[in-house]
N, C-alpha and C positions, 0 to 999 in steps of 0.2 A: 320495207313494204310501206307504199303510202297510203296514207289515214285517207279513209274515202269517201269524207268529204271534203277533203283537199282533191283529190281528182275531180270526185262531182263539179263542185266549183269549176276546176281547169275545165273540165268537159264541153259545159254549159258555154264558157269565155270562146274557149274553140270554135263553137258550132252559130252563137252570134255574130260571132266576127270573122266568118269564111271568107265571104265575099271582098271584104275590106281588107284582110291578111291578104289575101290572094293576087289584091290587084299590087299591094304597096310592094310584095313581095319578085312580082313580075316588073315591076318601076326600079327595084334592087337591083336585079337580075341582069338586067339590060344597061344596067349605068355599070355595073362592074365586069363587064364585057369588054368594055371597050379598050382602047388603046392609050396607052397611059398620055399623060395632059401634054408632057413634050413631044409625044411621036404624033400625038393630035391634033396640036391645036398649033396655029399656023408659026412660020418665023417671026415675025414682028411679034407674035403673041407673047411666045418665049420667051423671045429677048428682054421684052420689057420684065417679066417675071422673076428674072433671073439677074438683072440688071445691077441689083445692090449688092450682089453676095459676091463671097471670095471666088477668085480665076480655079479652085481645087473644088469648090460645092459646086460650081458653074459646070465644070468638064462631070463630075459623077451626076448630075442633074443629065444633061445632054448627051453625053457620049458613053458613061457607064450603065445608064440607067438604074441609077443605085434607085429607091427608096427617098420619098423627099416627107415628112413630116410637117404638115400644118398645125402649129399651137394656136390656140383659142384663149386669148389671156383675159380675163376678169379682175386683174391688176389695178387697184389705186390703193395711196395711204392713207384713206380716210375711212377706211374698214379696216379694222384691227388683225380678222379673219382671211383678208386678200393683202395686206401692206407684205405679207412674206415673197408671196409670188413678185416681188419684184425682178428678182436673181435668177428664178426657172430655165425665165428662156436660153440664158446663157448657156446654164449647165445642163439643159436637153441638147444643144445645138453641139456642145462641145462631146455629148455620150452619144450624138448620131455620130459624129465625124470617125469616133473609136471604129461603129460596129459599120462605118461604109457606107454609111446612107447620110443623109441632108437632113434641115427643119429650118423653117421660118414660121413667124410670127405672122399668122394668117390672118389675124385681125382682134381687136379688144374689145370687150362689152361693156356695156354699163354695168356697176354693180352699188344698189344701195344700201342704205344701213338701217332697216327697220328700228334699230334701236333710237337712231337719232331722230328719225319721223316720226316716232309716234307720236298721237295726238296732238299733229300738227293736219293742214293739208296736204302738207306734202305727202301724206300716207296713204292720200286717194289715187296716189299713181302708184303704190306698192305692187300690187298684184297684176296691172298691166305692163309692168315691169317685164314680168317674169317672159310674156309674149315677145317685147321690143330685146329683148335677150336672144330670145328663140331665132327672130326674123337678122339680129345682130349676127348671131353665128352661121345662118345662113348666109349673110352678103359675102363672110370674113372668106367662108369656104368656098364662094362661087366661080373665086378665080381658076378654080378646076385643075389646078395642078399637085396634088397633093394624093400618095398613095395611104396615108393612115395620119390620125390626125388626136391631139392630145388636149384636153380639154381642163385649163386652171381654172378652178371657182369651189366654193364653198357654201356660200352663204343664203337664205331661205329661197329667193327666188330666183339665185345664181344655177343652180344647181341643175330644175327643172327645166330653167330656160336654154341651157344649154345641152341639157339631154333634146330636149326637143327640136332644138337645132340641128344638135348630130344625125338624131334620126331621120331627115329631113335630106342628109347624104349618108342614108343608111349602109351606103352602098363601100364604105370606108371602116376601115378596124380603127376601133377609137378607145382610148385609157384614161379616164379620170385622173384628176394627182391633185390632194388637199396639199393644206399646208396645218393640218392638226391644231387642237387646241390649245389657249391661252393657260399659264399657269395657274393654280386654285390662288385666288385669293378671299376676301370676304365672304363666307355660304351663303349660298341663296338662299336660307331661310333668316339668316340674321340682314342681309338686304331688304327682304320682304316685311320684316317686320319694320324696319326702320320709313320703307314707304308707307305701311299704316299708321306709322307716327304722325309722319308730315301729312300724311290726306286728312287726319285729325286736328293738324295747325300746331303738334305737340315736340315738332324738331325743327331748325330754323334751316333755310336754304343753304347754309352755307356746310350746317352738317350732314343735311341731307347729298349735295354731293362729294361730302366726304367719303360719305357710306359707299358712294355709287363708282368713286374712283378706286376705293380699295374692291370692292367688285370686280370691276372691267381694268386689269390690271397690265397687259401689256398687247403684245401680238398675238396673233389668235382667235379662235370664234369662241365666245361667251361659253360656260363652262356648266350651263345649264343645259338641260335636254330638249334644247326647242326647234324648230323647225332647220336648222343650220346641224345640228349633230343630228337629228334625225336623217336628211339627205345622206351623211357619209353612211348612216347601220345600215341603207338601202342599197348603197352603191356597194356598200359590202357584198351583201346579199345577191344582188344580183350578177356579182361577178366582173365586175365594171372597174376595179381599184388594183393596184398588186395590193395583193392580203394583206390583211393587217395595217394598215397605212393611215387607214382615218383619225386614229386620236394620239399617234406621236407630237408630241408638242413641238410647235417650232423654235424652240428654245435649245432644243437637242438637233444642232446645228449638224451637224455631219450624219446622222442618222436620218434627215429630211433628205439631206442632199441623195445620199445612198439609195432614198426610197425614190426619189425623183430622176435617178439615172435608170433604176433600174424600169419604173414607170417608161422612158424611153426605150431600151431593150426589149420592154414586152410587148411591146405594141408592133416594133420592129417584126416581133415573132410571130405576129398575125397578119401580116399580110399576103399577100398573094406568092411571093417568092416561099411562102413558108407553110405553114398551116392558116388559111385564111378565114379573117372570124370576123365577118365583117357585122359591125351594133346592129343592124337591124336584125339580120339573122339571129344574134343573139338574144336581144330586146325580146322573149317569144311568151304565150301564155303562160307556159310555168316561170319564164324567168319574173315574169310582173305578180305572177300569186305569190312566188318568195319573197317578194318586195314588200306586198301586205301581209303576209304574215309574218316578218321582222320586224314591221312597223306596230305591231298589233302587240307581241308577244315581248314588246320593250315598252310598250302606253308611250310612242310618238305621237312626234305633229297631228292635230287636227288639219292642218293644212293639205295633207296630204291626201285625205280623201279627194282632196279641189287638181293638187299637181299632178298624181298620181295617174286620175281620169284622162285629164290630161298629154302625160306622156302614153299612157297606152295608147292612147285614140292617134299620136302622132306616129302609132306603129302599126295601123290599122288596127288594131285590138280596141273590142267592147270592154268598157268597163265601168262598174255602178254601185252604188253604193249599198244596192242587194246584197252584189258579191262578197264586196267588206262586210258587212253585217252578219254573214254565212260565216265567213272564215273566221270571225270574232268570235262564233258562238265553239267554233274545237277549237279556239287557239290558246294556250295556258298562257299567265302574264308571268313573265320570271325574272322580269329587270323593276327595279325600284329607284329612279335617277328624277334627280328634281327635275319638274315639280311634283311629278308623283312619287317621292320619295324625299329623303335626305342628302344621297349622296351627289356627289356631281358628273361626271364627262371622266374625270382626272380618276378619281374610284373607279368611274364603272371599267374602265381600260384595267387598271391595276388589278381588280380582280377574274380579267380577262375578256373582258368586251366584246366585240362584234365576232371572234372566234368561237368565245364561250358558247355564245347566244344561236348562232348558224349549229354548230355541234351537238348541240341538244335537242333544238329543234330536226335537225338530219335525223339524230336516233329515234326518234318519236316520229320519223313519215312524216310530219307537219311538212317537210320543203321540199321542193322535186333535187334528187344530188345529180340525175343526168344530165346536166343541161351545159351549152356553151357557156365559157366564160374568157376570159382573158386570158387565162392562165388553163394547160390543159391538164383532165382529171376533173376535169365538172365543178363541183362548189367541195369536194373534200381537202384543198388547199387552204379556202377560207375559213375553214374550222380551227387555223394555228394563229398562231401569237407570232409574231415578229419580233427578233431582238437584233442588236447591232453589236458585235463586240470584235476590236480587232479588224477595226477597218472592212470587216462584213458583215454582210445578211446573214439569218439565218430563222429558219420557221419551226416552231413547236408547239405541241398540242398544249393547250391550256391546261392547268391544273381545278382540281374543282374548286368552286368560288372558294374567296379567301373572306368575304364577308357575308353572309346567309340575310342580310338587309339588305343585299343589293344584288346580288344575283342567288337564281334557285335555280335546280332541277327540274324539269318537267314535270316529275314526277309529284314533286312537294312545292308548287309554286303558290305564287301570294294570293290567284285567284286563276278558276278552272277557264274563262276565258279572257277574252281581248281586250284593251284598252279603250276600245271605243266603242258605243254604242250610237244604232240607228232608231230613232225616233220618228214614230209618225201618228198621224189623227188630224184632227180638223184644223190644225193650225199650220197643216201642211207635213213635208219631211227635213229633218236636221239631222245632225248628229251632237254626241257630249263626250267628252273624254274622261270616259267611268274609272278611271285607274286614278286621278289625282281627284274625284272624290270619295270624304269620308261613307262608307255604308250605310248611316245613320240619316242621311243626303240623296239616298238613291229613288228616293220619294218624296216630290216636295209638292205640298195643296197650298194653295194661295191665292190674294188677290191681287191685279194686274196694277201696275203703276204704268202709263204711259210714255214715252219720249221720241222726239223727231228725231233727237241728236245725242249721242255722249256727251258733249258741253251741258245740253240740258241736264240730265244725269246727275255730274258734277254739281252743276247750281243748285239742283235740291238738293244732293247729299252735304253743300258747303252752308245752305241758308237753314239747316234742318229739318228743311220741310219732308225729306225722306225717312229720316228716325222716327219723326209724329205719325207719318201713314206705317212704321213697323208698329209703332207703338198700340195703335189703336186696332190693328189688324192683325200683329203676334207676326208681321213678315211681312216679305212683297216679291210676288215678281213683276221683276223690271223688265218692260219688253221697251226694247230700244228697236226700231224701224227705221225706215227709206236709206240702208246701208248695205244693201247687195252691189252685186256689177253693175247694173243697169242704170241705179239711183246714183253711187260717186264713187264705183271706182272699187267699192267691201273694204274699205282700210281694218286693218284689226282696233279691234276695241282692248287693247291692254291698259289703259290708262284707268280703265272700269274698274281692274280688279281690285287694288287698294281698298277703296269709299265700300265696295258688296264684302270686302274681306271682315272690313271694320265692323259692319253692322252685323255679320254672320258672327265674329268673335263678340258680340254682345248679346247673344242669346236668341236672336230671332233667325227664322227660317227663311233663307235668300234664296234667290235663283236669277236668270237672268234668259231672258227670252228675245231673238234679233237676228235678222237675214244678213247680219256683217259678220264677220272671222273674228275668232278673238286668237291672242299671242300662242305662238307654238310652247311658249314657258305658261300658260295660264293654270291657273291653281288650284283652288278646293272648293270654291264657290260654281254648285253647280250651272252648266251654260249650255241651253240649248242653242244651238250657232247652226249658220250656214242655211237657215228655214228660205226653203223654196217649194214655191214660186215666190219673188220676191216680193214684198210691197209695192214697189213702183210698178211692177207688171201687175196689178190686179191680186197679189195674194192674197192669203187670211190675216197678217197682221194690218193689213189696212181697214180692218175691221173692228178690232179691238179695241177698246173701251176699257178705260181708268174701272177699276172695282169688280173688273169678271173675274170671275173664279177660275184658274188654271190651272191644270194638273202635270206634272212632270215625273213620270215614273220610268227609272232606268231599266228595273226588272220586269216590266210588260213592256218597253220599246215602247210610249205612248207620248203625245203631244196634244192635251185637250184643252178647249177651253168652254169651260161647262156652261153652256146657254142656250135653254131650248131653240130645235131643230130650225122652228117658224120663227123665229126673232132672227135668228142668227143669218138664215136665207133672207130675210126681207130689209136687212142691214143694208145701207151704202157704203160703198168703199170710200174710203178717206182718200184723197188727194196730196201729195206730194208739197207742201208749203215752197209756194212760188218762190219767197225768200230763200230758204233752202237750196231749192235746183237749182236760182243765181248763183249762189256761195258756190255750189259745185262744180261749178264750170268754166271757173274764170282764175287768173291767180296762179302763182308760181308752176307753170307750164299746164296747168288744168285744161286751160279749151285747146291743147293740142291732140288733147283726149278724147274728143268730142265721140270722134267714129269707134273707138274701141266702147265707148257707153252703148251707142246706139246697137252694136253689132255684136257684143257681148254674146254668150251661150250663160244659161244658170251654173250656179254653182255645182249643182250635179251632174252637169254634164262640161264641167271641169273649166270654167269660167274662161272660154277661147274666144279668142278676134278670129281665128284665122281660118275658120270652118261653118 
């Protein structure tokens, strides 16, 4: 029976986005009508298409009509998280040839390493990323000959860019295939602490990245729970993965492969010859509510509220940050994975991960169980655990948690709702990621410190001049500004956390206020993020004044900044510092950015070029 205001929710999603579902759905309908890419599209067309592969995929291509497989590779060695996918393609192409069908490498996307950009410029094309991914997998697939099509990528902005890609030839059965997490090395709390050391000036560079290499330890996405492992609990969720496949490590070499032949096999079973299930039809309102309430009921990516909007809106589906805000309020949090916990990626799997978490949630109604997936039987396949023993698969239902600090029951969970909370009042609307704050935190009064920039930030946190305003004030919120889409681009502010960590572990009452993203791993220092309408467009932080009084309360959902009504209306909006908008727009590929600044959509309505 499901909890009904998970249907309310779905209901409301349905009935906003008829029109939109209706037409995308009819644009499906008529692309998968047609007649397959060889029998359609002209001789020369073929030829050329077909031109590189072997004289036995050539004649099943053309004269059997087997099945031809387009990969979508997200492939380089400078993400730890994508350096596996080098091998994929091979070993798809060699488990089409087994079951009779084809695969080529339909084309490769960019894929960058937020970890390496942060707090560079180069972080101002993070999130536009995620778009030139989208339109990447579109060009890859347009050559139009491809009956189902499998998609490598992993990482923050990999993930949604090419969901949004696919959906885009929704008209295609399409299988996700990670390549799983890095082994645990260094905790993330013992990392973290050793960056408050250095934003203190109290570890030297060299041990600092000691710290950071026994951290980031070999192949693999990061081992913390940020926007990169949140993508895989979604793709769980939603049905888009063979089960269980998100946090095999790829270190467990033959059990990747296994999962990535069989990934070819299932995708083979959805299409048209078969049971055909093609993503968009799948992609459907309840599949996108299970998406946020796995995300919700794990305290995932804040990112996701931004990607999320996003991929629905790419499948004609409304979706807003209401909705999230609704389903957070029935949704229990049952996962405790850094940063809102202890453990890491590597735990949360061992004691039965995105199995566990879809299984509990199914019992409780929280998630629709009828819905397409890749696999048929709806979402009750993704409720097992995958093992590999004796050279096969095999799926079983999880055991109950093996550690009660990282996974719960529904029933006894660590708190009655979601991981994230929606924010609003006169300083516009945000959200905060209420799960990796302390309770103690869920209320914070304060007076405003100012900043155009993070560097700024920084400079007063390095010259002290930000301890003397906690000092004399018992706290600060920090509102950092002109950091949305429109202004350069929202890069994440994780560089922040450290220096607010520092002063928060020294007794005073922090927070941090700013229409930019902070890291999908961000911490305990509360963050209003994401506030739109942005600064550069006219918002309320361009209003704000050094020593207002603000209010930040998670348990009334509020964003204030206390200044009578008639002052606060007769205020000017601050201006964007000339210097600034320079800096933004020039410089390691920045002014090629130009139009996705200008043509942006806000964060809450999922920060798109392309709409």
């Amino acid at each position: 029976m499901i909890h009904p205001v998970i249907q309310k929710v779905t209901e409301r999603i349905k009935l906003k986005s008829q029109l939109t579902r209706q037409t995308y759905l009819s644009r499906l309908e008529a692309m998968a009508a047609r007649q397959r890419g060889s029998d359609r599209l002209g001789c020369a067309n073929v030829a050329h298409a077909v031109a590189a592969m072997a004289m036995d995929d050539r004649f099943k291509i053309v004269s059997e009509r087997a099945p031809n497989i387009g990969i979508i590779n997200a492939y380089n060695d400078m993400l730890s998280a994508h350096a596996p996918l080098r091998h994929f393609p091979d070993i798809i192409k060699d488990e089409a040839r087994l079951c009779g069908a084809t695969a080529q490498v339909a084309g490769g996307v960019p894929a960058m390493c937020d970890g390496i950009t942060q707090g560079t410029p180069a972080m101002e094309l993070s999130l536009f990323s995620r778009d030139v991914i989208a339109m990447s997998t579109a060009v890859s697939l347009s050559h139009d000959m491809f009956d189902a099509a499998l998609m490598l990528g992993v990482c923050d902005k990999i993930v949604p860019g090419l969901l949004i890609g696919a959906l885009s030839f929704g008209h295609l059965p399409t299988v996700f295939v990670p390549a799983g997490p890095m082994l645990t090395g260094l905790s993330n709390s013992e990392k973290s602490k050793v960056r408050q050391k250095a934003a203190q000036g109290l570890v030297s560079r060299e041990e600092l990245l000691a710290s950071e290499s026994k951290a980031y330890s070999g192949e693999g996405t990061c081992t913390f729970y940020g926007t990169a492992n949140s993508n895989q609990m979604l793709l769980e969720a939603m049905g888009l993965h063979v089960p269980g496949t998100a946090f095999v490590n790829p270190s467990e070499a033959s059990a990747r492969e296994a999962l990535t032949r069989e990934a070819a096999r299932t995708v083979l079973e959805i299409t048209h010859k078969k049971r055909f299930v093609p993503i968009g039809k799948l992609v459907d309102e309840r599949c996108i509510v299970n998406a946020v309430v796995a995300l919700l009921a794990t305290g995932g990516s804040t990112n996701h509220l931004i990607h999320w909007v996003a991929v629905a809106k790419a499948a004609g589906i409304s979706l807003d940050w209401d909705d999230f805000a609704e389903l957070s309020g029935v949704t229990p949090l049952i996962a405790r994975v850094y940063p809102n916990g202890e453990a890491d990626v590597n735990q949360f799997q061992a004691c039965g991960g995105p199995g566990y978490v879809i299984g509990e949630l199914l019992r409780a109604g929280l998630m629709h169980s009828d819905v397409l997936t890749v696999k048929d039987g709806g979402l009750e396949p993704f409720t097992k655990v995958v093992n590999f023993s004796n050279h096969k698969l095999s799926w079983n239902a999880p055991s109950l948690s093996q550690d009660l600090s990282i996974l719960r029951t529904v029933n006894e969970p660590f708190s009655q709702t979601g991981g994230l909370v929606l924010l609003k009042g006169n300083l516009g609307r945000g959200v905060v990621k209420a799960s990796a704050v302390p309770a103690e935190l869920h209320s914070v009064r304060g007076k405003a410190k100012v900043f155009d920039s993070q560097d700024d930030l920084q400079l007063a946190f390095q010259s002290g001049e930000l301890e003397n305003f906690c000092k004399t004030n018992g706290g600060v919120i920090c509102v950092v500004r002109w950091q949305g889409p429109s202004a350069n681009g929202m890069p994440e502010l994780h560089k922040l956390t450290p220096p607010l960590a520092v002063l928060m572990g020294k007794g005073y009452k922090v927070a941090l206020v700013t229409d930019g993203r902070m890291s999908g791993a961000s911490g305990q220092v509360p963050a209003a993020i994401h506030l739109t309408p942005e600064a550069a467009l006219g918002g309320p932080l361009a209003k704000i004044q050094d020593e207002d009084m603000v209010v930040l309360d998670l348990e009334k959902g509020l964003l204030e900044v206390l200044v009578e009504r008639g002052e606060w209306d007769e205020r000017t909006l601050s201006v964007m510092p000339t210097q600034l908008r320079e800096n933004n727009s020039e410089g390691l590929g920045r002014e090629l950015f130009a139009g996705f600044r200008r043509n942006v959509s806000s964060a809450e309505q999922g920060a798109v070029s392309w709409q």
